[in-house]
C-alpha positions, -999 to +999 in steps of 0.1 A: +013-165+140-011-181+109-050-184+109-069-195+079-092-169+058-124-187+055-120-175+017-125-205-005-109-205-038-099-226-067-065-244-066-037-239-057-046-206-033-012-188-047-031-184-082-052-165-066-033-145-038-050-116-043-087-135-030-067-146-001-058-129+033-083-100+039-076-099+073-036-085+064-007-106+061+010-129+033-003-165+022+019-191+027-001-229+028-037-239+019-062-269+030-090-282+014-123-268+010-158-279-002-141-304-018-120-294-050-114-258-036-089-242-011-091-218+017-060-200+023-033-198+058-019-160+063+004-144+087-012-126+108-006-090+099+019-065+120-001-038+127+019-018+147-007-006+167-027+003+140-068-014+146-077-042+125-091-035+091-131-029+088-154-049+061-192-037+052-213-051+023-219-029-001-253-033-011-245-035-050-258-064-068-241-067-100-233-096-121-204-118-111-175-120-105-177-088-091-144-076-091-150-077-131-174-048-121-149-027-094-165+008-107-199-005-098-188-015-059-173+001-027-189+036-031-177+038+006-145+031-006-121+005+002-113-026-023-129-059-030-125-089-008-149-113-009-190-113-029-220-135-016-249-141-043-278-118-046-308-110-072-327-131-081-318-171-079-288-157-068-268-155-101-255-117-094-229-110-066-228-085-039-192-074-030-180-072+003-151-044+011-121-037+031-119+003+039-084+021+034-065+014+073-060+045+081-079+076+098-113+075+091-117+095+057-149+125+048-169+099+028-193+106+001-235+111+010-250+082-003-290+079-015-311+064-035-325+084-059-362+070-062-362+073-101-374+040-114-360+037-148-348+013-177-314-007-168-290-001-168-291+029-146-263+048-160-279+047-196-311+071-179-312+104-160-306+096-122-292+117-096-319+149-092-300+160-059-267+163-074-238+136-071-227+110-095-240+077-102-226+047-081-248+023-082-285+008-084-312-018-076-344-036-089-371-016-084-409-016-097-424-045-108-409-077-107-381-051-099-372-052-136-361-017-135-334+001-118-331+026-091-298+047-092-278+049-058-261+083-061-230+099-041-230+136-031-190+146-029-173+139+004-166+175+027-132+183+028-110+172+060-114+192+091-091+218+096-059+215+117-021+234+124-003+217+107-014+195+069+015+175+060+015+160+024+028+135+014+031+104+039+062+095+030+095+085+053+100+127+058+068+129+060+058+104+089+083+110+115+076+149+109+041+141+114+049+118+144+074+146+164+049+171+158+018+146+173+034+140+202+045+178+210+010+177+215+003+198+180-031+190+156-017+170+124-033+162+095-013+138+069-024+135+033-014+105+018-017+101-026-014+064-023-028+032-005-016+023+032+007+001+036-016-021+055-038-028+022-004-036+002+010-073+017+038-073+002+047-035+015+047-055+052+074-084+047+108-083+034+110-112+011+085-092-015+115-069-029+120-061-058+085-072-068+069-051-045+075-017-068+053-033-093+028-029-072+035+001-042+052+024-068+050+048-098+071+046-128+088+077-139+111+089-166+138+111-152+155+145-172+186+121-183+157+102-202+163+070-178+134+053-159+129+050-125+104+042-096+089+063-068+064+053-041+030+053-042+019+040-003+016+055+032+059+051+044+072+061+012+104+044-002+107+026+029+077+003+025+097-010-011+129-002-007+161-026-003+167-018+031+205-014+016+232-010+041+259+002+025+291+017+041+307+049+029+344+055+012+366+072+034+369+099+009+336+108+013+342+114+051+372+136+043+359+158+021+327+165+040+340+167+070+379+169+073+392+155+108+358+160+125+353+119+122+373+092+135+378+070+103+391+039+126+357+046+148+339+049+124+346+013+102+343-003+140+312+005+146+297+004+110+314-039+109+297-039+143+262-026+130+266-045+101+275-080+116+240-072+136+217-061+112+231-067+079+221-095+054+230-097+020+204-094-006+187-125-020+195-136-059+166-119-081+163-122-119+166-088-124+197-085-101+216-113-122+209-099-156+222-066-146+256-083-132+255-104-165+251-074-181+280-053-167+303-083-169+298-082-207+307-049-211+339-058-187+328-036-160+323-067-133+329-104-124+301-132-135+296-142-098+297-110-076+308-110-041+285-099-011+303-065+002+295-038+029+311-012+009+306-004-025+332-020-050+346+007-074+341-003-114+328-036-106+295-055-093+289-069-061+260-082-037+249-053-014+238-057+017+204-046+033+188-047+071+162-067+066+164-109+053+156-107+020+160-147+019+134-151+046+096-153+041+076-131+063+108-116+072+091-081+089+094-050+070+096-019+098+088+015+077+085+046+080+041+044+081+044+025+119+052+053+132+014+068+119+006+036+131+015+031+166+000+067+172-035+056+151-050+061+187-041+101+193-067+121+189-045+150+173-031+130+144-049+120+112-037+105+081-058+099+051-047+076+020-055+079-015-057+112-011-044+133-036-035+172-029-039+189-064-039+228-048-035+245-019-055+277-010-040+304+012-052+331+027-021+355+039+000+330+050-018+309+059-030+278+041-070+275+042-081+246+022 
């Protein structure tokens, strides 16, 4: 299913991707608009159950563009989508936001200060009740001067049996067995949802998608890596590689307990079902080049179920790759689909620095 996002932009829409598609989903055409511009055509999103995202203008009139001036918007939280024009003549922009989809989060007390001072506000004492600058308006006359909007901090998250952090793969379907025996879950969750990452959502997206849903690290063998950084974890930028185990791995695991000929019956089955091998990505070709140089693999590798021993090959994975808007199913639909139980709660960019305990029991 495609709608079009109202948003007009300059040409061509894919430039600018990121002002397209509020609602959720991926871009994939465009049509004219006032002319010279273009509006955007989107999937429409999977949401697994999960409601549709909210939008609120944020009051903040700064100058434009205003996502040049993200610090100065959103103090409800949530990222840019769109800005209107505001001020005088309307030469400054107001921004309108997108909160984070998922469980309502505590959100800061916002006021207005009533300190009429020089602009910029942040240059002059604002604040008297306590809280941090956020923003600001004309105020006095001509309303040349500026009135700070302050933000008291948010209260913590209510209390609840059981605070899982870390909203990753383990970390959903613990959270989801443990909502629907009925216990009070509360998931906290360092990254975005999955919902306000695109490309986390369609299968077609990988590899690039860890540029943008994942952290790089360095590990203790001084090579780098990638872990997530979104509600579902590694499965909301992973592969989705299927890849079929050695019989030696079975044997000395296990012994006789599996039946090998079983076992590669029903993993060719499974994999003649679900399997597709992995589309051709830059990054993918220079590592095969790579290994073929140092005479560790062929120039053209081979799509294979198992893993070939000192060589390359093309794995397979259980999603299309190859096909655009291909649907990615994580491990965060399962937060999801249950976004409607009242004893479940997962919050997103949420970052745990300390736990508190009292006995044995953790208290905030």
């Amino acid at each position: 299913n495609l709608y079009w996002d109202d948003q007009c932009k300059p040409c061509p829409a894919k430039l600018y991707e990121k002002d397209h598609c509020a609602n959720g989903g991926v871009l994939v055409g465009e049509r004219a608009c006032k002319g010279v511009f273009c509006e955007g055509q989107c999937t429409v999103a999977v949401r697994s159950g999960a409601p549709a995202p909210d939008f609120y203008w944020d009051g903040q009139c700064t100058a434009c563009p205003a996502k040049f001036y993200k610090d100065s918007h959103c103090a409800q939280g949530g990222e840019i989508v769109d800005e209107k024009a505001c001020g005088l003549v309307g030469a400054h922009c107001e921004a309108k936001c997108r909160k984070p989809q998922s469980s309502p989060a505590p959100t800061p007390q916002l006021y207005w200060d009533g300190q009429c001072t020089a602009c910029p506000a942040k240059f002059y004492s604002h604040c008297s009740q306590g809280g941090t600058l956020v923003g600001e308006k004309g105020c006095g006359l001509l309303k040349i001067m500026c009135e700070g909007q302050c933000a008291k901090a948010a209260a913590a998250p209510e209390a609840a049996d059981w605070i899982i952090i870390g909203g990753g793969a383990s970390g959903c379907a613990a959270a989801a067995a443990l909502a629907d025996a009925g216990e009070d879950v509360l998931v906290l969750e360092r990254g975005k949802s999955d919902l306000d990452l695109a490309e986390t959502q369609y299968a077609d997206t990988w590899p690039e998608v860890v540029n943008s849903a994942a952290q790089l690290i360095r590990w203790t063998d001084q090579t780098w890596g990638a872990v997530a950084n979104v509600l579902g974890g590694g499965t909301s930028i992973n592969g989705g590689l299927y890849i079929e185990e050695e019989a030696d791995y079975f044997q000395e695991n296990f012994g006789e307990a599996v039946n090998l000929s079983e076992f590669y019956e029903s993993s060719a089955w499974v994999a003649k079902q679900l399997a597709v091998p992995l589309r051709a990505s830059s990054i993918g070709q220079r590592y095969a080049d790579a290994l073929h140089e140092a005479k560790e693999g062929v120039a053209e590798p081979k799509p294979s179920v198992r893993m070939v021993k000192d060589g390359s090959w093309v794995a397979y994975a259980t999603f299309n790759t190859s096909k655009k808007t291909w649907i990615r199913r994580g491990a965060a639909a399962l937060l999801h689909e249950r976004s409607d139980m009242k004893n479940l709660r997962f919050l997103t960019s949420f970052q745990v620095k300390r736990i508190n305990f009292e006995g044995k029991r953790a208290s905030g």
